[in-house]
C-alpha positions in Angstrom: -5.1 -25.7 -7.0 -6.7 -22.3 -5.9 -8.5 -21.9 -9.2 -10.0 -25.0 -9.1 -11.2 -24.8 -5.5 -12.3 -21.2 -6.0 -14.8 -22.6 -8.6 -16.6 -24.0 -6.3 -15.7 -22.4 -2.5 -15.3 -19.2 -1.9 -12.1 -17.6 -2.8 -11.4 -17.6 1.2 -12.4 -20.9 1.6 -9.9 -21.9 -1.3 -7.2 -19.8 -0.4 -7.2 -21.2 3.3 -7.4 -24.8 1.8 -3.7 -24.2 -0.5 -2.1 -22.6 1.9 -2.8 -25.4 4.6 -1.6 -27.5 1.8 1.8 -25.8 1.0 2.4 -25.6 4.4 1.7 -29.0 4.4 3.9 -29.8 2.0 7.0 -27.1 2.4 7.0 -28.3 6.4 7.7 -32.4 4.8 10.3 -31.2 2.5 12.0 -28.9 4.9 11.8 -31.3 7.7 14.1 -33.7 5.7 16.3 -31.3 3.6 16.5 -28.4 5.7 15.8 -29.4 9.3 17.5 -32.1 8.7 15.1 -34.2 11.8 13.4 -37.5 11.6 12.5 -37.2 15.2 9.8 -34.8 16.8 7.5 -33.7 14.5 5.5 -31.4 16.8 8.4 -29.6 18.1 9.6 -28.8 14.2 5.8 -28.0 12.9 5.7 -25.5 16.1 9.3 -23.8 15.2 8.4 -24.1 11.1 4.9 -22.6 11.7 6.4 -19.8 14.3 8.7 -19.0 11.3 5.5 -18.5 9.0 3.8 -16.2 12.0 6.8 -14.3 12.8 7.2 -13.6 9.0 3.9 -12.2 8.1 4.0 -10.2 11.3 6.9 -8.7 10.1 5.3 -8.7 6.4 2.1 -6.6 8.0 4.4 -4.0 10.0 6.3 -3.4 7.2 3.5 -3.0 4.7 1.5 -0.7 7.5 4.8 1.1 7.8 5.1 1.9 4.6 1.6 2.9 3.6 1.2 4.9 6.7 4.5 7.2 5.6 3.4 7.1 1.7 -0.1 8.7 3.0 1.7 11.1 4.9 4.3 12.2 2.4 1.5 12.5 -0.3 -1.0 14.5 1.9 1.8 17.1 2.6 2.9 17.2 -1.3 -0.8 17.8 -1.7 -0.6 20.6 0.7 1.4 22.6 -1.2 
């Protein structure tokens, strides 16, 4: 899917466009199989979608984390 809309998007453009699509599609699936809710679709989107935030927060702490202390560790090995 990306590759073909990166042909003719931008790569942002088509990367914005599959994962609205996955989301799309994993919130359907889950809603059935894993939420296990035919009722309120709003209030599952908000609690799948919160998931997704909460998880690439998470994701971007982590990754800053790391990056911050591998700087740090290899501008003091550097010092010496």
């Amino acid at each position: 899917m990306y590759t073909c809309l990166w042909r003719i998007t931008s790569p942002t453009i088509a990367m914005a466009i599959g994962y609205g699509t996955t989301t799309l599609i994993g919130l359907t699936i889950n809603k059935k199989w894993v939420f296990k809710t035919s009722g309120n679709v709003t209030k599952t989107a908000i609690k799948y979608y919160s998931t997704y935030v909460f998880t690439w927060c998470l994701t971007v702490l982590l990754k800053h984390t790391y990056c911050l202390s591998t700087h740090l560790l290899t501008n003091k090995l550097s010092q010496y």
